[in-house]
C-alpha positions as a Markdown table, in Angstrom:
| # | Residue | x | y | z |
|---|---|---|---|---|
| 1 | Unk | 62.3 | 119.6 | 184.8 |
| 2 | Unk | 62.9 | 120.5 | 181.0 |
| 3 | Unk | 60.9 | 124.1 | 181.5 |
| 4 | Unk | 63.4 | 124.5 | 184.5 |
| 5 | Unk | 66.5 | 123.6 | 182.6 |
| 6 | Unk | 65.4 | 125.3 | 179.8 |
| 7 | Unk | 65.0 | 128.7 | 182.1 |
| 8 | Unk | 61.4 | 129.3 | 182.1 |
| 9 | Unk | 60.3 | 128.3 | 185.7 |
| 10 | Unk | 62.3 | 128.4 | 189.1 |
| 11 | Unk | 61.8 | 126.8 | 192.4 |
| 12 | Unk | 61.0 | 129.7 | 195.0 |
| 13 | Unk | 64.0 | 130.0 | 197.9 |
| 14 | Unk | 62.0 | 129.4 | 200.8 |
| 15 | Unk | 58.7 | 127.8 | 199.4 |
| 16 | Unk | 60.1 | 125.5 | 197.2 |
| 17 | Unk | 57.1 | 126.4 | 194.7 |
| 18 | Unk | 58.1 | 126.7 | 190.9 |
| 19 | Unk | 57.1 | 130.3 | 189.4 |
| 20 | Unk | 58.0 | 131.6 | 186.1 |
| 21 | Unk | 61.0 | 133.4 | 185.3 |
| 22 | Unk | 61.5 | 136.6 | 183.1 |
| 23 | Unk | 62.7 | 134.5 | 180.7 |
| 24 | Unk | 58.9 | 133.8 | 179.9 |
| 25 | Unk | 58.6 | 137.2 | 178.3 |
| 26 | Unk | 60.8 | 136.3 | 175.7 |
| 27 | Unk | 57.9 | 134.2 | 173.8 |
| 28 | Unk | 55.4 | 137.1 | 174.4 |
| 29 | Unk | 57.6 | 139.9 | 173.5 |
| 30 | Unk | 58.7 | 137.6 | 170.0 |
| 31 | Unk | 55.1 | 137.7 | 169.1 |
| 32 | Unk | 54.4 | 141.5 | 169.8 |
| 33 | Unk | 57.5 | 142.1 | 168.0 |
| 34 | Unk | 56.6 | 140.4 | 164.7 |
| 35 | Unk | 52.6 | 141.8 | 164.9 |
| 36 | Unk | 52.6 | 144.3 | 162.2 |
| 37 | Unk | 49.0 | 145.3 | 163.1 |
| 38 | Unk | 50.6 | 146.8 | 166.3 |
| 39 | Unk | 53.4 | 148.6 | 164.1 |
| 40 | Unk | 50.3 | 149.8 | 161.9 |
| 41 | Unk | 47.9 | 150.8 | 165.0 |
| 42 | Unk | 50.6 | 152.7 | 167.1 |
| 43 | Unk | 50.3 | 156.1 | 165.2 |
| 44 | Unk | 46.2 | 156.1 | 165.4 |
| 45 | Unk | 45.9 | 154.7 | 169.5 |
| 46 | Unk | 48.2 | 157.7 | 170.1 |
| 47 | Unk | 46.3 | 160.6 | 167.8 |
| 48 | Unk | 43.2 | 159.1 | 169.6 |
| 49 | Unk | 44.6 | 159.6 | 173.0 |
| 50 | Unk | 45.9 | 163.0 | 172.4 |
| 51 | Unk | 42.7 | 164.0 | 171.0 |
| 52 | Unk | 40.2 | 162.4 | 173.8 |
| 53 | Unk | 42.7 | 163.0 | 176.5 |
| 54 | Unk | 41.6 | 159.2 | 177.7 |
| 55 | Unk | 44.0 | 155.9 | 177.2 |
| 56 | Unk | 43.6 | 154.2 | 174.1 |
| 57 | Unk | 44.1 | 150.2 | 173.4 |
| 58 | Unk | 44.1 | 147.4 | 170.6 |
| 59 | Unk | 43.0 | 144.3 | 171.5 |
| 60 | Unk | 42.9 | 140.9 | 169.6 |
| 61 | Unk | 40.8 | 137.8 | 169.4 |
| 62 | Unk | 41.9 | 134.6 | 171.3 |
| 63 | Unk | 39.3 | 132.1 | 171.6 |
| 64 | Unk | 36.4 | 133.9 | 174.2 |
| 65 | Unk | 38.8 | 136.8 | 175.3 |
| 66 | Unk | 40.7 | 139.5 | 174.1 |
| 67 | Unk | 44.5 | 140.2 | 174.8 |
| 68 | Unk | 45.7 | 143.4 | 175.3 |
| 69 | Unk | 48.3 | 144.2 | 172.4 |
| 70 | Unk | 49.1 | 147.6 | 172.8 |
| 71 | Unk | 47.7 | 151.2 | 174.8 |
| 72 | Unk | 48.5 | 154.6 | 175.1 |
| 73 | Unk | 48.1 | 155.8 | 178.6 |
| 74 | Unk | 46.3 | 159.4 | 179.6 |
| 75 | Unk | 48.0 | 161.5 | 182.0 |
| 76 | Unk | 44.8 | 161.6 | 183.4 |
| 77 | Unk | 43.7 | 158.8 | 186.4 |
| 78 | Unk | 42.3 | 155.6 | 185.1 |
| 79 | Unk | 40.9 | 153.8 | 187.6 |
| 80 | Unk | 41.9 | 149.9 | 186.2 |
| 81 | Unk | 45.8 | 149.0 | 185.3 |
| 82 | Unk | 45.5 | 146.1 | 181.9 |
| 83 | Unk | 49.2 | 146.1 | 181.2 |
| 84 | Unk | 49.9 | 144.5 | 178.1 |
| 85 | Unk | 48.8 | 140.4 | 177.8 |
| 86 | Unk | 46.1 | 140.9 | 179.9 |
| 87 | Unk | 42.8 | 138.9 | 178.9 |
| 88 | Unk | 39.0 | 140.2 | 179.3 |
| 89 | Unk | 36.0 | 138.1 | 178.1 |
| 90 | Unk | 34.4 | 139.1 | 174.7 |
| 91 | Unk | 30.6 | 139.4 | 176.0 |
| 92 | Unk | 31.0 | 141.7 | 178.8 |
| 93 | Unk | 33.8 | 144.2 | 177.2 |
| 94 | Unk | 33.1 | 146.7 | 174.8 |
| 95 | Unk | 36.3 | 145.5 | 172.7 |
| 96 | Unk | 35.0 | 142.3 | 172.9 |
| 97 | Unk | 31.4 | 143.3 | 171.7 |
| 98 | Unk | 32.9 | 145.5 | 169.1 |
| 99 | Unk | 34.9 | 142.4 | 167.8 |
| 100 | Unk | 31.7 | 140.3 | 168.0 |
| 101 | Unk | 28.9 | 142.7 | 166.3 |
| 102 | Unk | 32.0 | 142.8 | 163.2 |
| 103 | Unk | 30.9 | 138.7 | 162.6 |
| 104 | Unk | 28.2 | 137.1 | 160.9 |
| 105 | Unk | 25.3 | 137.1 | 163.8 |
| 106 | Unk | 24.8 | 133.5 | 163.6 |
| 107 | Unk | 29.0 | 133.6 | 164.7 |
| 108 | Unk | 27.9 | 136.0 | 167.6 |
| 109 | Unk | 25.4 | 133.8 | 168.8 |
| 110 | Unk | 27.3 | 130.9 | 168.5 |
| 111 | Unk | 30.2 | 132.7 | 170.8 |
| 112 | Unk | 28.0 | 134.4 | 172.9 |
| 113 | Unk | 26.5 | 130.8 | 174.0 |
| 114 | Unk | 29.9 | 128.7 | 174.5 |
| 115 | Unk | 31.1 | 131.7 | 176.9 |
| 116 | Unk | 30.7 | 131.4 | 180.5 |
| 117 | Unk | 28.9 | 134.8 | 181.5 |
| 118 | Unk | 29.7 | 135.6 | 184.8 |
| 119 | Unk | 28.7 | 138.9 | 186.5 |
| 120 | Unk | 32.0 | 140.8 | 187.8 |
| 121 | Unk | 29.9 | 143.3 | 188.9 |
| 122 | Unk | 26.3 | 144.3 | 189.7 |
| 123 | Unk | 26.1 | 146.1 | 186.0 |
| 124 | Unk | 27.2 | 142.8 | 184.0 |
| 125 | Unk | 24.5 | 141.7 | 181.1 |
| 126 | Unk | 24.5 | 137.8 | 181.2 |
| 127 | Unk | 21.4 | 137.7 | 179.4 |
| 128 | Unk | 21.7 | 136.4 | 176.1 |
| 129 | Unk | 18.9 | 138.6 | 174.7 |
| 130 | Unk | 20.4 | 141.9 | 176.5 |
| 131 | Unk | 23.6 | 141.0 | 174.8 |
| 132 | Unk | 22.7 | 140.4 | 171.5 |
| 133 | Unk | 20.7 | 143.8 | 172.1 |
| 134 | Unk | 23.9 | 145.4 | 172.5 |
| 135 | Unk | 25.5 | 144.2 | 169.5 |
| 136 | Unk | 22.6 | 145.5 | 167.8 |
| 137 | Unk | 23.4 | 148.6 | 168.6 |
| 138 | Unk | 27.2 | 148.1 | 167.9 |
| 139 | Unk | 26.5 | 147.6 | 165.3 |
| 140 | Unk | 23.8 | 150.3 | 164.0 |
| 141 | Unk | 26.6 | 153.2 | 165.7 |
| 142 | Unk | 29.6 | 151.7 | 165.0 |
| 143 | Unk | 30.8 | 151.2 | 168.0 |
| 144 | Unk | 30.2 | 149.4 | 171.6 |
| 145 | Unk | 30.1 | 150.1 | 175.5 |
| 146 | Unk | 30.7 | 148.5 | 178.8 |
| 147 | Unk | 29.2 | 150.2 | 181.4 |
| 148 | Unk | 31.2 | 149.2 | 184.4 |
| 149 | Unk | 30.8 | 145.5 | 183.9 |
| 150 | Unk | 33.9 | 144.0 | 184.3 |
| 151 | Unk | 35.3 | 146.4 | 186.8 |
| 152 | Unk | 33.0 | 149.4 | 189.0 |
| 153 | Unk | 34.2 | 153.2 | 187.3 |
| 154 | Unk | 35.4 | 151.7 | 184.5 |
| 155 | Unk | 33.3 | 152.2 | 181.3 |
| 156 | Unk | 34.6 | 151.4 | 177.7 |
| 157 | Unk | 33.9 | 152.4 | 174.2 |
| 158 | Unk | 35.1 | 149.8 | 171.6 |
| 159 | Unk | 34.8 | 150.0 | 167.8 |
| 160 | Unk | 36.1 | 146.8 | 165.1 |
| 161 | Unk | 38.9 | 146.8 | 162.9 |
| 162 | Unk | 38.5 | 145.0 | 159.7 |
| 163 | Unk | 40.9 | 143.0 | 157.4 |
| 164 | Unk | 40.3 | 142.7 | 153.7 |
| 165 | Unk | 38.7 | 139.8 | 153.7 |
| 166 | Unk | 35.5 | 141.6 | 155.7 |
| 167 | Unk | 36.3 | 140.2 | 158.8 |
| 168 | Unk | 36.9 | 141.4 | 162.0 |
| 169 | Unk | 41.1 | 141.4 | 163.1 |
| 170 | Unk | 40.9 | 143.1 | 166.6 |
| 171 | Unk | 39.1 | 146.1 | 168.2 |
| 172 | Unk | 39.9 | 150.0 | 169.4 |
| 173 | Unk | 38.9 | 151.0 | 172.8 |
| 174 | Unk | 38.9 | 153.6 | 174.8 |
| 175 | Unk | 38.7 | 154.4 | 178.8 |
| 176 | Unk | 36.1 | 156.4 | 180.0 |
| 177 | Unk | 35.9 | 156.5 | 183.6 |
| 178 | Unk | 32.6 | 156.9 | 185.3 |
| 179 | Unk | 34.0 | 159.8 | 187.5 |
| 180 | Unk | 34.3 | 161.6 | 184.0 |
| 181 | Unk | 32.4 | 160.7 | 181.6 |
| 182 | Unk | 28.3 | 159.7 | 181.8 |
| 183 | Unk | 27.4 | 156.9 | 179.5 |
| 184 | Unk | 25.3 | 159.8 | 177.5 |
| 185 | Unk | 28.6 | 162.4 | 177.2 |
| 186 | Unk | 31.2 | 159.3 | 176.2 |
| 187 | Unk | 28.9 | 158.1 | 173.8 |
| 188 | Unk | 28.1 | 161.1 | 172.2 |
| 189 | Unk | 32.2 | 162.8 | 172.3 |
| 190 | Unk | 34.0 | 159.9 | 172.1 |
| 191 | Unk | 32.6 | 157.3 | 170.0 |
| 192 | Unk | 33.1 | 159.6 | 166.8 |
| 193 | Unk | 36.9 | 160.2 | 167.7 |
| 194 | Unk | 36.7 | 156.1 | 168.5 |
| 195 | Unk | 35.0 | 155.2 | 165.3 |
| 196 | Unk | 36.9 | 157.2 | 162.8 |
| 197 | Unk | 40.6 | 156.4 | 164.0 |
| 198 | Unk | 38.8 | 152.2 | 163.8 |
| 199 | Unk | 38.0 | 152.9 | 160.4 |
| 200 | Unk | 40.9 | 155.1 | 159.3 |
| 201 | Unk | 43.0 | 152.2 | 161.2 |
| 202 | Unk | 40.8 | 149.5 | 158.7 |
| 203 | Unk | 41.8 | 151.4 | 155.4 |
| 204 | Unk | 45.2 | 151.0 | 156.7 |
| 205 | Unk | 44.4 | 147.0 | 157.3 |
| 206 | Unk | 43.6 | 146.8 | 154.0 |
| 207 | Unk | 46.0 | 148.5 | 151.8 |
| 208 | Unk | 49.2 | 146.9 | 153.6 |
| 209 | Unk | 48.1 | 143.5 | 155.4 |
């Protein structure tokens, strides 16, 4: 009754059934509004588009997901829509992974364990070991990959973005879909583009947050 009156929910005309109202957005849109790491990641999400030609996005941290906070979209196809607010699961996304090989490994692990690793597709690594594996390797290169684990044609690059205080604020990624890029060619053209506008996006962390 109070969400009703206060204009966040509505009963459906014919079914009776509440749903949420526009007004909802409000909240969100307050929150994006006041971020000043999206203010700050804007300029680099777009250079990093217009130089890979594929859609760039910032991600933060929000207990075992991360929620999309802003993206530049290619002109090109992409074969999944995450419109703004949208949620993925750290240990299968190469955002996620990014954020994760950023912590303290014994923080991994300990995230890694309470998540509930499901396989959305045939290609999703449940295994703990394979995981931590790939975190490794994050964080050896600098950066991450999903390789069509949460959705089929959809591979990821992701890279960390770190505050002052060493740890890990959100991550970069970037679209590569499978009907464009091999795992070998994305790794090898992207994840330099990926990494340096991550770190360039860091410095920037740093000197103003």
């Amino acid at each position: 009754y109070t969400l009703e009156q206060l204009g966040f929910i509505r009963k459906h005309p014919q079914t009776r059934r509440y749903q949420l109202t526009p007004h909802v957005l409000r909240v969100g849109y307050r929150y994006l509004a006041a971020n000043p790491l999206i203010d700050l990641a804007n300029p680099f999400l777009s250079e990093l588009t217009n130089a890979t030609t594929e859609t760039s996005c910032l991600t933060e941290v929000d207990g075992l997901e991360m929620v999309y906070v802003a993206r530049f979209i290619s002109t090109q196809f992409v074969p999944v829509h995450m419109p703004i607010g949208s949620r993925i699961p750290m240990y299968c996304t190469a955002s996620g992974r990014a954020y994760l090989s950023a912590l303290p490994e014994a923080e991994a692990l300990a995230l890694v364990r309470a998540s509930d690793r499901v396989a959305h597709t045939r290609h999703t690594l449940i295994d703990e070991a394979a995981i931590l594996q790939e975190l490794a390797i994050g964080r050896q290169r600098g950066f991450c990959v999903n390789r069509e684990e949460m959705f089929l044609g959809d591979m990821t690059l992701g890279a960390p973005v770190i505050g002052r205080n060493g740890r890990p604020v959100a991550a970069v990624h970037l679209v590569a879909p499978t009907n464009r890029w091999t795992p070998e060619e994305a790794e090898r053209r992207l994840g330099p583009e990926l990494v340096a506008c991550a770190r360039s996006l860091t410095n920037s962390v740093r000197a103003l947050m």
